[in-house]
C-alpha positions as a Markdown table, in Angstrom:
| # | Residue | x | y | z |
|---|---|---|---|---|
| 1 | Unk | 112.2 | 83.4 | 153.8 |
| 2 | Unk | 115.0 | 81.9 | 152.6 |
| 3 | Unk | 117.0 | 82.4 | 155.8 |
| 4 | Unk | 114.1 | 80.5 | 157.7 |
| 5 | Unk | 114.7 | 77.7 | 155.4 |
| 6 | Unk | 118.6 | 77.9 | 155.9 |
| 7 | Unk | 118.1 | 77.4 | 159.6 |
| 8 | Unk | 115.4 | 75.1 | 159.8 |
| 9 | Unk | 117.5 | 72.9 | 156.9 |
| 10 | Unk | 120.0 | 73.3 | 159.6 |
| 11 | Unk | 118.8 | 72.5 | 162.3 |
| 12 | Unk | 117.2 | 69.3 | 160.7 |
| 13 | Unk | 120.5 | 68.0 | 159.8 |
| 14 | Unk | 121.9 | 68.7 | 163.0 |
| 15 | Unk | 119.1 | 66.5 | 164.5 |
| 16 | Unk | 119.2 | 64.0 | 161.9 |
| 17 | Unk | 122.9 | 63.8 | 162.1 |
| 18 | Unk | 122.8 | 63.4 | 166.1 |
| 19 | Unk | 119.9 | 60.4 | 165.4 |
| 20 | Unk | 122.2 | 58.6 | 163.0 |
| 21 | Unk | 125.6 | 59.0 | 164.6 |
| 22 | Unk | 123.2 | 57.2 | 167.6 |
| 23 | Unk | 123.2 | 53.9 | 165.7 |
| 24 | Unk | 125.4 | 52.4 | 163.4 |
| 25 | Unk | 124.6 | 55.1 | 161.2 |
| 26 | Unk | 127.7 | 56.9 | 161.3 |
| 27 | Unk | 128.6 | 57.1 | 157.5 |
| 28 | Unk | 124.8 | 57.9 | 156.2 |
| 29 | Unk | 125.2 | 61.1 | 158.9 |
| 30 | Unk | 128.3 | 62.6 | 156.8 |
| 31 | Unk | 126.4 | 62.1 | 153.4 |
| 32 | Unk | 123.0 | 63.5 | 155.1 |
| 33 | Unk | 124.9 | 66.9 | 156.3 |
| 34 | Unk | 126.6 | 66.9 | 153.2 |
| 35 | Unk | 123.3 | 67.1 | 151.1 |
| 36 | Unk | 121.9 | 69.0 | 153.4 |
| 37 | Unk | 124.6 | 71.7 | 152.9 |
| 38 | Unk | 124.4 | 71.4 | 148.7 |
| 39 | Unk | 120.5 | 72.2 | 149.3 |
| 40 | Unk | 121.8 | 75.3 | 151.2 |
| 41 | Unk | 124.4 | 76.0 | 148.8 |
| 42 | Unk | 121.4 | 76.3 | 145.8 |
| 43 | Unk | 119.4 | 77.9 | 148.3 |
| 44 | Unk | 121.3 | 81.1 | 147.3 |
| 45 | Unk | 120.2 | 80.8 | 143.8 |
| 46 | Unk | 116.5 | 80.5 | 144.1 |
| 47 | Unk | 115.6 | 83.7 | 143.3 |
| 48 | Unk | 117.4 | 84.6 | 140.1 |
| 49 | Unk | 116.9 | 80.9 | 139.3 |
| 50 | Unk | 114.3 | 80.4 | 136.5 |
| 51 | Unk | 110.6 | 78.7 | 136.5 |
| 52 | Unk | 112.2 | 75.4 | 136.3 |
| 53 | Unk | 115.2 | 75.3 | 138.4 |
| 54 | Unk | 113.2 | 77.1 | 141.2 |
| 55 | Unk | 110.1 | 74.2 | 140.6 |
| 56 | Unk | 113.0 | 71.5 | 140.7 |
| 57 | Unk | 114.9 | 72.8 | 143.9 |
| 58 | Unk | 111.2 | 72.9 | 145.6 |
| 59 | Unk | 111.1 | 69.0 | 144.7 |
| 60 | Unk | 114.8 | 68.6 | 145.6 |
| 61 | Unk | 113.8 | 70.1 | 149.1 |
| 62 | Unk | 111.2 | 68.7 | 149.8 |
| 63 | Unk | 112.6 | 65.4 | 149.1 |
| 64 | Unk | 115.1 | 65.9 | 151.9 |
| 65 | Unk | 112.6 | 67.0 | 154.0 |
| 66 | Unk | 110.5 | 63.7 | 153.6 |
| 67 | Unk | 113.7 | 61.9 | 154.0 |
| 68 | Unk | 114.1 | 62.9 | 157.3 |
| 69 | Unk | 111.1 | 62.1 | 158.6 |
| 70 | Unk | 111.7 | 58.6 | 157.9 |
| 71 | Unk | 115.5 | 58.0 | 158.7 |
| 72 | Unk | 114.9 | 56.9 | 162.1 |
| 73 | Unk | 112.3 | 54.2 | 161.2 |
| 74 | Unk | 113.7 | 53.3 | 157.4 |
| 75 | Unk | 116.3 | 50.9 | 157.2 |
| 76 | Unk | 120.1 | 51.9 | 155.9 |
| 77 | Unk | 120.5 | 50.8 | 153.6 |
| 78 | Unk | 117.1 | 52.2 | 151.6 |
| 79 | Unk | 117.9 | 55.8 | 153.6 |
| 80 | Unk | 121.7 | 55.8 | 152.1 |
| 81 | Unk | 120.0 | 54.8 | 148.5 |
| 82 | Unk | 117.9 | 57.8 | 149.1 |
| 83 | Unk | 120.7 | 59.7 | 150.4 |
| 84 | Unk | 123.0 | 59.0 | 147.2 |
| 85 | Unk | 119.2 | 59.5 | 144.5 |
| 86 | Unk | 119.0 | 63.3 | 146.0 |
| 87 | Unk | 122.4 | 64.0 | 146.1 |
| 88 | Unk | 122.7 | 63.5 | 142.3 |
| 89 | Unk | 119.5 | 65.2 | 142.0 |
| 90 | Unk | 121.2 | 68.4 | 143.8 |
| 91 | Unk | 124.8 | 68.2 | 141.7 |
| 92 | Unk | 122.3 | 68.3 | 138.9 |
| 93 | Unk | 120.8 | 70.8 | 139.3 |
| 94 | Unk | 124.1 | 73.0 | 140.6 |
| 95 | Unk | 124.8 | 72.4 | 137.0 |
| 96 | Unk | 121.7 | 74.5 | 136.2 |
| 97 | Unk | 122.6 | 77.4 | 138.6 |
| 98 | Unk | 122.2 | 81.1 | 137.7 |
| 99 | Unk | 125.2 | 82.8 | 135.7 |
């Protein structure tokens, strides 16, 4: 399961990295494959995670996956203010990881 997610998280920001380095996107690519690859970093933790950091990397997730499917038609600047909200969300939450 969470291998499936690995690849499919990374083949989505492969794709949504090739869409925005398209345009005049360049810069929001970089930040997308960078949360992308926190997401997968707290992947590894989700199942010795508790109740609530496993609930809030579902959200976190699922966030970015609903980001992608409207970076192509959003505009910039709202996608990289979307970018930056999540990206906190996931350094939070790293906080929270497993010891």
């Amino acid at each position: 399961w969470a291998a499936g997610r690995r690849a499919a998280g990374l083949a989505a920001a492969r794709a949504a990295a090739r869409e925005l380095l398209a345009g005049r996107r360049g810069v929001l690519s970089a930040e997308v494959a960078v949360l992308a690859q926190q997401i997968m970093d707290l992947d590894r933790w989700y199942a010795t995670g508790d109740d609530a950091f496993r609930h809030d990397y579902r959200e976190l997730a699922g966030d970015y996956a609903k980001l992608l499917d409207g970076v192509r038609d959003d505009p910039p600047d709202r996608v990289r203010a979307r970018v930056d909200a999540l990206s906190r969300r996931g350094r939070r939450l790293a906080g929270r990881v497993p010891g």
